[in-house]
C-alpha positions in Angstrom: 5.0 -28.6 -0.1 9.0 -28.3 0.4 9.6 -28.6 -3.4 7.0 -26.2 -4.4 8.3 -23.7 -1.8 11.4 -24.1 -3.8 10.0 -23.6 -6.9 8.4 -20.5 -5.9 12.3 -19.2 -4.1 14.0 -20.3 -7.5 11.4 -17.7 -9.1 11.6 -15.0 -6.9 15.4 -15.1 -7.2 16.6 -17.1 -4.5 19.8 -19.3 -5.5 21.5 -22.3 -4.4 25.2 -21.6 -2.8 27.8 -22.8 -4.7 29.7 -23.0 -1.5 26.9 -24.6 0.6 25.0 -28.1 0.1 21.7 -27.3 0.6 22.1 -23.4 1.5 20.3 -20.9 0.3 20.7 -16.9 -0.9 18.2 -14.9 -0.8 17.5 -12.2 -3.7 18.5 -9.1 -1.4 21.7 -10.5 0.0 23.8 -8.2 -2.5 23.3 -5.4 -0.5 25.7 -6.9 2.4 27.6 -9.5 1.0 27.6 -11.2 4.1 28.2 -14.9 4.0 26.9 -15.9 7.5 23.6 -14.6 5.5 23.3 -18.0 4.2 20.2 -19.6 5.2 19.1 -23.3 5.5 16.3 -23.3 3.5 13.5 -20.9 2.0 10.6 -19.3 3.2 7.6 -21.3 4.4 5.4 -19.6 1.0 2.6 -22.1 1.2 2.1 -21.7 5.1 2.6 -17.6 5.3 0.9 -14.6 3.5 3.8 -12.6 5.1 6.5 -14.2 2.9 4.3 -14.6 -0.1 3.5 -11.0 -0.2 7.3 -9.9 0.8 9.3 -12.2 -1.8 6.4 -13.4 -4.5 3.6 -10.6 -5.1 5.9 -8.0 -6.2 7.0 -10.1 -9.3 3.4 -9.8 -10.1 1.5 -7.4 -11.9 -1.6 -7.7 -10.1 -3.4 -10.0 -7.1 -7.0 -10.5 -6.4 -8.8 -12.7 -3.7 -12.3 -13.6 -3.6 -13.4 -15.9 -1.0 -16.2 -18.9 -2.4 -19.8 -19.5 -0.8 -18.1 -22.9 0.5 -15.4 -20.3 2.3 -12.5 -21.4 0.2 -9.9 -18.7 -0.5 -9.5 -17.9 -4.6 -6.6 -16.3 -5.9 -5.8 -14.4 -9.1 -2.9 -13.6 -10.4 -1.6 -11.4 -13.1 1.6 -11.4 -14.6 2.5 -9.8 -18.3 4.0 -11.9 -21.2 7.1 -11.3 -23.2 4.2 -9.5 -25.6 3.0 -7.5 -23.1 -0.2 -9.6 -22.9 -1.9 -10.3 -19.8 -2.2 -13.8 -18.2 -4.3 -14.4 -15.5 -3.9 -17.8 -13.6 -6.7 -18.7 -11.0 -6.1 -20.9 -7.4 -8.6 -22.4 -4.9 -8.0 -23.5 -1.6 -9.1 -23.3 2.3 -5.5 -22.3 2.7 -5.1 -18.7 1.5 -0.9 -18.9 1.6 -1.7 -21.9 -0.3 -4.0 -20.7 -2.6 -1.6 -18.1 -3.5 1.3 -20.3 -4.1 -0.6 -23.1 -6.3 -2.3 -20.1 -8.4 1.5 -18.5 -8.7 3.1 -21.8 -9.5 0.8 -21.8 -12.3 2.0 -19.0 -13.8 5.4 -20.4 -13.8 4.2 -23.4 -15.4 2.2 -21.4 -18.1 5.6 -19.0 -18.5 8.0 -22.2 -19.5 5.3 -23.2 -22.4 
């Protein structure tokens, strides 16, 4: 799960440090400036709801969650192309954080084609 975590911080806007092996910046650190605001890694995405919908769902342009008869968690989500067309990417899992983050990551996918 730690590389797609990174995937998904790399999307949202998080960036390496230049200054720092292995430290990362995250998207609303231009405000301070601060350097000691340097973190070790990312958010947990694909364990916590909390960071998916703090740092991923706003780059969206829409979420929807069913749950199955089975009571697996199923994700939609919406993003718009460069055409202004609609793509919807789907996600299954008992995990709902992970559910999420498999159904975003393949949006990102379908984004590089």
């Amino acid at each position: 799960m730690d590389e797609l975590n990174k995937k998904l911080a790399e999307w949202a806007g998080f960036k390496k440090s230049s200054l720092y092996v292995e430290q990362w910046i995250y998207p609303d650190i231009g405000e301070s400036g601060k350097l000691d605001e340097l973190f070790d890694d990312v958010p947990n995405f694909t364990d916590s709801l909390d960071a998916c919908f703090k740092w991923l769902v706003p780059k969206l342009k829409r979420v929807g969650l069913w749950t199955t008869p089975k009571g697996f968690f199923r994700w939609e989500v919406i993003s718009l192309d460069k055409d202004n067309y609609y793509n919807s990417y789907y996600a299954e899992r008992g995990n709902p954080a992970l559910a999420l983050c498999r159904a975003i990551e393949k949006l990102i996918d379908g984004e590089k084609k």
